[in-house]
N, C-alpha and C positions, 0 to 999 in steps of 0.2 A: 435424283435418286440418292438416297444415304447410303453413306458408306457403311456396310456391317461393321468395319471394325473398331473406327472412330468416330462413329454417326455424323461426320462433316455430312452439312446439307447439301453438296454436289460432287458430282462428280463426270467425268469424261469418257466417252465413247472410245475405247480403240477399235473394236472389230466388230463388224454385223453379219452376220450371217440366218439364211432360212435353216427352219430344221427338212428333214430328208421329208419328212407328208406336205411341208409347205402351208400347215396350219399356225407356225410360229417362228419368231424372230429372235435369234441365239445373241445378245449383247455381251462384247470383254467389254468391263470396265475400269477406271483407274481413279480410286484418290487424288483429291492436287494436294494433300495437308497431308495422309500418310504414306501416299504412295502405292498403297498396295492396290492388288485386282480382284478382281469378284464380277460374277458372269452372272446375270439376270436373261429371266425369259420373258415377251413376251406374247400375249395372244389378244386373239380378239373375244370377245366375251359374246355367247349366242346365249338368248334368254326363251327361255318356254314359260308362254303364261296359260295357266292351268285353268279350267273349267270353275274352280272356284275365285279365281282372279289373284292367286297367288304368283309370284315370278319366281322360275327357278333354272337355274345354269343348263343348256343344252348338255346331254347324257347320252353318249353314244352304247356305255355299256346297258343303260336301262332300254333302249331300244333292243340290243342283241338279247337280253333278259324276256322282254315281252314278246318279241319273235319267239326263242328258244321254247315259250311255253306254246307256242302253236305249233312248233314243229314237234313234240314230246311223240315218241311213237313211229316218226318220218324218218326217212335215208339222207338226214340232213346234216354233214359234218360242221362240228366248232369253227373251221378256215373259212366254210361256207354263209356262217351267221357273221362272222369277222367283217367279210368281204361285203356281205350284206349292210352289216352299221357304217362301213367309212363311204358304201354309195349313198347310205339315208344322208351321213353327216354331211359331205361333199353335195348334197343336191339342197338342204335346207340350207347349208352358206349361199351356194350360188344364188341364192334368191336374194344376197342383201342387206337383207333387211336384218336387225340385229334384234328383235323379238320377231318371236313364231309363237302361234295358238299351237295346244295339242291336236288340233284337226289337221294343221297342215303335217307337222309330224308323221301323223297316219297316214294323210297321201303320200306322203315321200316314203314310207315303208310299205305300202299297197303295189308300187308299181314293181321292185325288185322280187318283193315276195313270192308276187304273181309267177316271175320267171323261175325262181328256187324251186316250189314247190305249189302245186295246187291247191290241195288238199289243207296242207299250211296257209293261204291264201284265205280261204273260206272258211278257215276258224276263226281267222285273226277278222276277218271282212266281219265276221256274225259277232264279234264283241264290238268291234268299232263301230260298223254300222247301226249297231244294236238293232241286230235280226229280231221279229216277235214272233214270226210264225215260219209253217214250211214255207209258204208261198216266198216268204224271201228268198230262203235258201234257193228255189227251185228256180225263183229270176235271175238268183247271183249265176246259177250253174246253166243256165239257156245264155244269160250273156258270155261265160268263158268258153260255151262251145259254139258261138256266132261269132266270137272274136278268133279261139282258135283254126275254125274251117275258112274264113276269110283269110287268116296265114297260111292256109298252108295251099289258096287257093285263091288270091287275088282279084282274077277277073272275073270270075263266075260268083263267088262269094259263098260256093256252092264246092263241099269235100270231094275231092277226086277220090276215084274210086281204083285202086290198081290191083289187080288181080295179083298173086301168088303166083309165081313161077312154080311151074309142074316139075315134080321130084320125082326121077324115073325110081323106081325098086331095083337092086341086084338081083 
């Protein structure tokens, strides 16, 4: 590493540390020729390689940007798209791998979104997917409610049905 201030070609390590998300590495460092300190950071580099075979820097804000345009209209707060891009960014590292296709992207933003918002879900599903007709839409939304009712019913696979508690009148 060169020194900013005397561009000597090396310099020495004094303290390492992670940052508070655990995405990067906080380095002091020391001149041996001026002496002085200068703190570098660094990271790992996650690449997206694009449909046109372009490579470009993994983009947490362009993932909250592309969500944001699916939830336009939705009970969906800014803390909520937030929380939403550090699970896409954290589940596209944990894979590894130091390029990603924009498909994988998309799954990694399909599975949180699903929990955020539905509705949200199935906009974003009918750009990615690239829906053509209703009959997508209407397989997208038979699979969200065979996967919903098997949640909320397990063994049967099949929605419980629970009556409404009777509300006497004054």
């Amino acid at each position: 590493m060169h020194c900013p201030f005397c561009r000597h070609p090396d310099s020495r390590v004094v303290d390492s540390r992670t940052t508070d998300d655990g995405t990067s590495i906080r380095r002091r460092r020391q001149c041996p020729d001026c002496s002085r300190r200068f703190t570098t950071v660094e990271t790992c580099s996650l690449m997206v390689v694009k449909r046109s075979g372009v490579t470009e820097p993994f983009s947490r804000t362009k993932v909250i940007s592309g969500v944001r345009k699916a939830c336009q209209g939705r009970p969906v707060t800014e803390d909520a798209l937030a929380k939403l891009g550090q699970q896409v960014e954290e589940a596209v590292r944990a894979t590894g791998s130091a390029e990603l296709t924009t498909h994988d992207v998309g799954l990694a933003i399909l599975g949180p979104l699903q929990e955020l918002d539905l509705v949200a879900y199935l906009r974003f599903a009918s750009v990615y997917r690239a829906f053509d007709s209703l009959e997508d839409f209407e397989a997208a939304i038979v699979e969200l409610r065979a996967q919903r009712s098997t949640a909320e019913d397990p063994g049967s696979g099949e929605t419980l049905e629970v009556p409404a508690p009777a509300i006497a009148a004054d």
